[in-house]
PDB file of N, CA, C and O in Angstrom, chain B, residues numbered from 101:
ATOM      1  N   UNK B 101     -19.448   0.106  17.560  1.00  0.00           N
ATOM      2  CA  UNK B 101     -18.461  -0.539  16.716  1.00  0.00           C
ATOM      3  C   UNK B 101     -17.995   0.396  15.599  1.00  0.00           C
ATOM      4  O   UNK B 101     -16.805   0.656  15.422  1.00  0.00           O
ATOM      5  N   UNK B 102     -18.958   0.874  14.880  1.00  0.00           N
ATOM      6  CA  UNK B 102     -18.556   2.219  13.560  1.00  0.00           C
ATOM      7  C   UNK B 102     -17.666   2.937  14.269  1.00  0.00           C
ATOM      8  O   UNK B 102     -16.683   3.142  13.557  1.00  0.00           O
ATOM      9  N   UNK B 103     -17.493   3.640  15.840  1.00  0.00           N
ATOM     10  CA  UNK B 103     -17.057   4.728  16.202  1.00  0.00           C
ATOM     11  C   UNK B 103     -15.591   3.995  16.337  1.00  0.00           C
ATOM     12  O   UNK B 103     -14.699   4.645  15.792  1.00  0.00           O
ATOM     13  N   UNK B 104     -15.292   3.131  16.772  1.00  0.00           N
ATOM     14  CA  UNK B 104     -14.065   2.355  17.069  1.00  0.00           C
ATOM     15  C   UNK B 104     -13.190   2.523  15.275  1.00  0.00           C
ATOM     16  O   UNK B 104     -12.103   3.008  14.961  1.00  0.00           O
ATOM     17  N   UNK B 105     -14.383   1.811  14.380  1.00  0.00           N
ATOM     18  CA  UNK B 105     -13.472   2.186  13.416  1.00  0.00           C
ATOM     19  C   UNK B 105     -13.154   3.316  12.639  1.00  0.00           C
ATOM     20  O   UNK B 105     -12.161   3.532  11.945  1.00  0.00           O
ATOM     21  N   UNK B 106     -14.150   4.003  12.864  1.00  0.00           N
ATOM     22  CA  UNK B 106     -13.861   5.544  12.419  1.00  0.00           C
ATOM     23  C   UNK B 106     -12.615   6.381  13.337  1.00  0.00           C
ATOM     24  O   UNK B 106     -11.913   7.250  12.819  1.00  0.00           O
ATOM     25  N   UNK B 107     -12.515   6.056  14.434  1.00  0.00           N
ATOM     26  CA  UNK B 107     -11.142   6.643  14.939  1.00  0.00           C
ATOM     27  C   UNK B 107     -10.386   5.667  14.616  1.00  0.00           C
ATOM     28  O   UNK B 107      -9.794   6.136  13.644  1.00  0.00           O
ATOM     29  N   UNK B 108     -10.035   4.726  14.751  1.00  0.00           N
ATOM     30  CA  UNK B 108      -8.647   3.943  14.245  1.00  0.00           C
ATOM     31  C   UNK B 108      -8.200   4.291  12.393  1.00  0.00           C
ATOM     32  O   UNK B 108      -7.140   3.980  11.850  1.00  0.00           O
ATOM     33  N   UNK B 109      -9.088   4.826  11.915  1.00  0.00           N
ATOM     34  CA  UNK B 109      -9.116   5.107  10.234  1.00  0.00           C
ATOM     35  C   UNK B 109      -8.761   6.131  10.545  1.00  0.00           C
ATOM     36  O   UNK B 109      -7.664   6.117   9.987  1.00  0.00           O
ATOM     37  N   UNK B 110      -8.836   7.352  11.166  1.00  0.00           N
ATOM     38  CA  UNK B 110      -8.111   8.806  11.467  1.00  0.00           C
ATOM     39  C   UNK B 110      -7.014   8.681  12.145  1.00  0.00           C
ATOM     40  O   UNK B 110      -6.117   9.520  12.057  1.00  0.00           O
ATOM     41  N   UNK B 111      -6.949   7.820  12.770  1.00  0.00           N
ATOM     42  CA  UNK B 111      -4.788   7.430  13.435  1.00  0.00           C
ATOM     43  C   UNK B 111      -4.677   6.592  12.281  1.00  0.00           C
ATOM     44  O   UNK B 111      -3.968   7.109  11.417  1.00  0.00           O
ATOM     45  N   UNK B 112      -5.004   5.801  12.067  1.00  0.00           N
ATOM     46  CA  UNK B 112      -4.063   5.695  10.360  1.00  0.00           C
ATOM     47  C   UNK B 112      -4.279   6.388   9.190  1.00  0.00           C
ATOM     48  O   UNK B 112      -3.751   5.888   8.196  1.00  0.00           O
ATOM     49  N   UNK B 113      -4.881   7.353   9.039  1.00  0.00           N
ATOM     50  CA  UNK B 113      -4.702   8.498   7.904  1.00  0.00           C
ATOM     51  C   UNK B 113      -3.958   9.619   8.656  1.00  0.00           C
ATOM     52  O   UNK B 113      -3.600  10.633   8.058  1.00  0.00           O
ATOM     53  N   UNK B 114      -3.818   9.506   9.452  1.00  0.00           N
ATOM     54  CA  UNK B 114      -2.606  10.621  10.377  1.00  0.00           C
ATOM     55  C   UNK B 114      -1.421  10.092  10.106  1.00  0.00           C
ATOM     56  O   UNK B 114      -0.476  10.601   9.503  1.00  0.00           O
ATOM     57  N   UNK B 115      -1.536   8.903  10.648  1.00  0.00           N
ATOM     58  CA  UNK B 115       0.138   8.133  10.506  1.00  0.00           C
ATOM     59  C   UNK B 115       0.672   8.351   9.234  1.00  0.00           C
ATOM     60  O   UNK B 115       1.772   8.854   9.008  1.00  0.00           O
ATOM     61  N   UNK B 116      -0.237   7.910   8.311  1.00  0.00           N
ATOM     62  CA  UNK B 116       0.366   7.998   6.772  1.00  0.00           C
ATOM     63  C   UNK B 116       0.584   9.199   6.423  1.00  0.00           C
ATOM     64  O   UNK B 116       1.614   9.431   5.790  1.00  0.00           O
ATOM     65  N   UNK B 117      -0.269  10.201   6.726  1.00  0.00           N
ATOM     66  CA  UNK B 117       0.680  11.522   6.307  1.00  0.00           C
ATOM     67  C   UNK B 117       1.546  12.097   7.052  1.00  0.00           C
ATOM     68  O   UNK B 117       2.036  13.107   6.546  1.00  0.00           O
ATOM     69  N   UNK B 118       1.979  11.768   8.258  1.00  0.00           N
ATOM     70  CA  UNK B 118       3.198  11.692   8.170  1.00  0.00           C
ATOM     71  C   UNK B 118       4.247  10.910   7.716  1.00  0.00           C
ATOM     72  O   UNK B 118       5.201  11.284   7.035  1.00  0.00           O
ATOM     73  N   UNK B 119       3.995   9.738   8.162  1.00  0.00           N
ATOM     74  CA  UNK B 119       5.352   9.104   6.863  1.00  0.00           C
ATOM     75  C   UNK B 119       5.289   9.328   5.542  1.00  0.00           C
ATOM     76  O   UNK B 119       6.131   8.695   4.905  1.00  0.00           O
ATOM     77  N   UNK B 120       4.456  10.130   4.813  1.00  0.00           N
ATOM     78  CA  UNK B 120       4.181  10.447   3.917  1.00  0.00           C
ATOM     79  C   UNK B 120       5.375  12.085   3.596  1.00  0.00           C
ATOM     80  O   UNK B 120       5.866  12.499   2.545  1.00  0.00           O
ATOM     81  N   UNK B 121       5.479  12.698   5.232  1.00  0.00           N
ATOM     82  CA  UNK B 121       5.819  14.249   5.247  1.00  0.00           C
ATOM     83  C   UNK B 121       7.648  13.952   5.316  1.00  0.00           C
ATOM     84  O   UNK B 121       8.626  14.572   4.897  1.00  0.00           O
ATOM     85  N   UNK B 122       7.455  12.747   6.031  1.00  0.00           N
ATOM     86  CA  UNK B 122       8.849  12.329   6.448  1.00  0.00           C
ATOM     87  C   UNK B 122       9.587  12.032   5.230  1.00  0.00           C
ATOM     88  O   UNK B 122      10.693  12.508   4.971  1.00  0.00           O
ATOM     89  N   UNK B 123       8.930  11.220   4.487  1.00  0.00           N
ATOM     90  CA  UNK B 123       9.817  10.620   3.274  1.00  0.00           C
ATOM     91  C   UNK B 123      10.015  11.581   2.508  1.00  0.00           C
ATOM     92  O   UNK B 123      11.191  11.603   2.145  1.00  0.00           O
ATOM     93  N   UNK B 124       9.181  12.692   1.935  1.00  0.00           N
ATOM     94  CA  UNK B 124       9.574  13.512   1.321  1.00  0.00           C
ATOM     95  C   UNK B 124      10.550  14.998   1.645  1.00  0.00           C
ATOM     96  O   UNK B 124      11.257  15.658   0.883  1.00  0.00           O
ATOM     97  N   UNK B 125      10.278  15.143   2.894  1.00  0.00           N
ATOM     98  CA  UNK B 125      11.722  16.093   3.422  1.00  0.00           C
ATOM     99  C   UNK B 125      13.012  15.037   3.345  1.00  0.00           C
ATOM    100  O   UNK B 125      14.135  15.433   3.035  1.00  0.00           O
ATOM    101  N   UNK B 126      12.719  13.663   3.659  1.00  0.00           N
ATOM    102  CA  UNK B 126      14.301  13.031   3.471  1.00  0.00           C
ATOM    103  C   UNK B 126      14.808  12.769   2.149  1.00  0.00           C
ATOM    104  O   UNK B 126      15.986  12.469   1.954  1.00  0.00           O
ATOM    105  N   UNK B 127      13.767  12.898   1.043  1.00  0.00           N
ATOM    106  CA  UNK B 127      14.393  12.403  -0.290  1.00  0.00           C
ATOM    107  C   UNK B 127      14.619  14.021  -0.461  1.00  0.00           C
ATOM    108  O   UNK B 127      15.668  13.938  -1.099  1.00  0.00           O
ATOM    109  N   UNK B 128      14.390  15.404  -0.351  1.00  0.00           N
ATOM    110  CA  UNK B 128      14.479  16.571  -0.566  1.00  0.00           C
ATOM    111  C   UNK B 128      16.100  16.430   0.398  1.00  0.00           C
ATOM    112  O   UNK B 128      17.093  16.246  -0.306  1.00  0.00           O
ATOM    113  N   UNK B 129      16.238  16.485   1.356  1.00  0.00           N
ATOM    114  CA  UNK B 129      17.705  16.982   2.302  1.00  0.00           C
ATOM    115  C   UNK B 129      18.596  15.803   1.104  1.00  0.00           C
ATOM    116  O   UNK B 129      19.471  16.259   0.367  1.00  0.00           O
ATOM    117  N   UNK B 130      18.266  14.496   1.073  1.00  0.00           N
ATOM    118  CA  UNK B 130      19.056  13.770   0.159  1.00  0.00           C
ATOM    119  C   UNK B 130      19.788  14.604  -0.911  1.00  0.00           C
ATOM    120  O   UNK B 130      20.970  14.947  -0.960  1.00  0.00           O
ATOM    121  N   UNK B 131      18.614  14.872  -1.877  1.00  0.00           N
ATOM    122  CA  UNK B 131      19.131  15.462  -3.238  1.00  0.00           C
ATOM    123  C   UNK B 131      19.721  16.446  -2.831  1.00  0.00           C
ATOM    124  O   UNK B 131      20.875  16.403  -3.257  1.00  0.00           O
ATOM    125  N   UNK B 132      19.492  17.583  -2.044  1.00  0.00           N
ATOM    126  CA  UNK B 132      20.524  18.780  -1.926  1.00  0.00           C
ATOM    127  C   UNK B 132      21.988  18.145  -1.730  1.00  0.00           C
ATOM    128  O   UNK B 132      23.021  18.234  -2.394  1.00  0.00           O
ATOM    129  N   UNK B 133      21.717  17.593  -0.766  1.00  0.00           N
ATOM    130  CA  UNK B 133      23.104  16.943  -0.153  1.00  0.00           C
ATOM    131  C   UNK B 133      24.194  16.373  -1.416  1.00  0.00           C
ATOM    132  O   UNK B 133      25.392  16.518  -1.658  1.00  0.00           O
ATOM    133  N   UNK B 134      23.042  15.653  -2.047  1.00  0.00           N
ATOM    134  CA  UNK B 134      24.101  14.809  -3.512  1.00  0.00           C
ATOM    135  C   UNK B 134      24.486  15.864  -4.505  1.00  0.00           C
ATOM    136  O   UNK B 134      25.625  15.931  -4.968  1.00  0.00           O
ATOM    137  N   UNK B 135      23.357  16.823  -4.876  1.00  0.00           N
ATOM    138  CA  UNK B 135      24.012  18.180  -5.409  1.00  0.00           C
ATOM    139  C   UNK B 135      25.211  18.824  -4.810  1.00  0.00           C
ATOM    140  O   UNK B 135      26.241  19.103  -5.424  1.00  0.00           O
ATOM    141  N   UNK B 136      24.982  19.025  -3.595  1.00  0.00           N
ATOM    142  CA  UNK B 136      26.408  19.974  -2.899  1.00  0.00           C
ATOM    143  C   UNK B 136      27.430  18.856  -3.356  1.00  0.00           C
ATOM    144  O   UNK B 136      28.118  18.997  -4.367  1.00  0.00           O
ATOM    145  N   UNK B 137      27.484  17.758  -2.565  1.00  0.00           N
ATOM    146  CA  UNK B 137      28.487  17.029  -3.253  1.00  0.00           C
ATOM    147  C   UNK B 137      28.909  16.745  -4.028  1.00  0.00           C
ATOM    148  O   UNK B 137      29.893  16.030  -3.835  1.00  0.00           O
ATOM    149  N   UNK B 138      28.471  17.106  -5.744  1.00  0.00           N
ATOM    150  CA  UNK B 138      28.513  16.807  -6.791  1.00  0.00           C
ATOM    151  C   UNK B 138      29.257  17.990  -7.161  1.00  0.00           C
ATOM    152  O   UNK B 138      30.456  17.900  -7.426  1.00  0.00           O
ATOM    153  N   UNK B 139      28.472  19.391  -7.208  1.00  0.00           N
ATOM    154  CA  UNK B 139      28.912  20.541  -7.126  1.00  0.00           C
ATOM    155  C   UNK B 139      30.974  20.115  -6.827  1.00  0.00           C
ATOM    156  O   UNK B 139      31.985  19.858  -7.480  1.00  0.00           O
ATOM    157  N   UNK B 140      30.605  20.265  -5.680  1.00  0.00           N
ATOM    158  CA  UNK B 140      32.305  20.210  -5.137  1.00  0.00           C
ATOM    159  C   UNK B 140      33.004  18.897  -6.317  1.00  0.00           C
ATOM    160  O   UNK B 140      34.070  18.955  -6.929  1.00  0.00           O
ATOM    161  N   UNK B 141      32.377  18.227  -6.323  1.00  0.00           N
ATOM    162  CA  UNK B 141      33.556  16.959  -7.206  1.00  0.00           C
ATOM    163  C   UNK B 141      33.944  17.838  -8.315  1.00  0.00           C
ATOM    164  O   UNK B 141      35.091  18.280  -8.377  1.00  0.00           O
ATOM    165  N   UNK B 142      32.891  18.168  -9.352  1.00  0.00           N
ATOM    166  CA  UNK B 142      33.153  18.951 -10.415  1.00  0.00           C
ATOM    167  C   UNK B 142      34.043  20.317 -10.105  1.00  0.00           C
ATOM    168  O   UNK B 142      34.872  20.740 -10.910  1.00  0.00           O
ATOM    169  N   UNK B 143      33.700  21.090  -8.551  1.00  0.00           N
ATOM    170  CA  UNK B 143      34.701  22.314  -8.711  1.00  0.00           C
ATOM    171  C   UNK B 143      36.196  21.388  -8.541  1.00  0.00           C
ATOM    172  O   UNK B 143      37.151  22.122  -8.799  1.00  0.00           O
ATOM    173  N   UNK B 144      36.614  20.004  -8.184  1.00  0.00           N
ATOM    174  CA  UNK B 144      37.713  20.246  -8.070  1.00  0.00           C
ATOM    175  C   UNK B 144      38.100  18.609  -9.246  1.00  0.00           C
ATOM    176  O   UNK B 144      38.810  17.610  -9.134  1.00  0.00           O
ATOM    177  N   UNK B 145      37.409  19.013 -10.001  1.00  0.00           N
ATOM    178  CA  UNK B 145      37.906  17.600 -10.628  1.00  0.00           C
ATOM    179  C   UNK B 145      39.239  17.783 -11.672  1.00  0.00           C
ATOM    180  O   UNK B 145      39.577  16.915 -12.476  1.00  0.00           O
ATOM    181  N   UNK B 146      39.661  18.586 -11.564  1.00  0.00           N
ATOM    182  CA  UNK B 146      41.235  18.855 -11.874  1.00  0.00           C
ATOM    183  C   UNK B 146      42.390  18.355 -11.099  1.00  0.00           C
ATOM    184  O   UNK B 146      43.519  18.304 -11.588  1.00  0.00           O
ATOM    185  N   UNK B 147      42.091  17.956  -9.794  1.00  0.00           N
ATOM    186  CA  UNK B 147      43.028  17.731  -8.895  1.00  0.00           C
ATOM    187  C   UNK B 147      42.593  15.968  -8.386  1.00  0.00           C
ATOM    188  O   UNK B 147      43.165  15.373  -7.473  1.00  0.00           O
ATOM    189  N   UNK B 148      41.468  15.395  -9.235  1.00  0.00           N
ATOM    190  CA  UNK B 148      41.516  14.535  -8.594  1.00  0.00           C
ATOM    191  C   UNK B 148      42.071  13.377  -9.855  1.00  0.00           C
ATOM    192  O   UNK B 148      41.895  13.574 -11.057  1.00  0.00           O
ATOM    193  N   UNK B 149      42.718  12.243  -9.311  1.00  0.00           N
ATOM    194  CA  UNK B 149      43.551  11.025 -10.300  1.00  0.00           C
ATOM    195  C   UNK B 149      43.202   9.981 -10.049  1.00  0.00           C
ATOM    196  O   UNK B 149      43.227   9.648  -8.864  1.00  0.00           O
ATOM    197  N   UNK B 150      42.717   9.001 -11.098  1.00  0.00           N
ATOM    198  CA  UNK B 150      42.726   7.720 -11.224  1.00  0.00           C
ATOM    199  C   UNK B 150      43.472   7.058 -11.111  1.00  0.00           C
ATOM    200  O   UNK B 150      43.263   5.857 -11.282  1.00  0.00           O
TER     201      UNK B 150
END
């Protein structure tokens, strides 16, 4: 019975670090992304009108 739960506790401390690896490369590609885009608003915010 211990051995059953000692491997099911290592597939879920696996699982979690990856969704752990996942969330943080997607909030990282996010912010670049909102930077580049931000970047560009400001290079052209001369041309843009309310």
């Amino acid at each position: 019975m211990n051995e059953k739960l000692y491997k099911m506790m290592g597939v879920s401390g696996a699982g979690n670090i990856t969704i752990g690896i996942v969330s943080i490369v997607t909030g990282i590609v996010g912010g670049v992304l909102l930077i580049i885009t931000g970047a560009g608003l400001l290079k052209k915010r001369s041309e843009i009108m309310f």
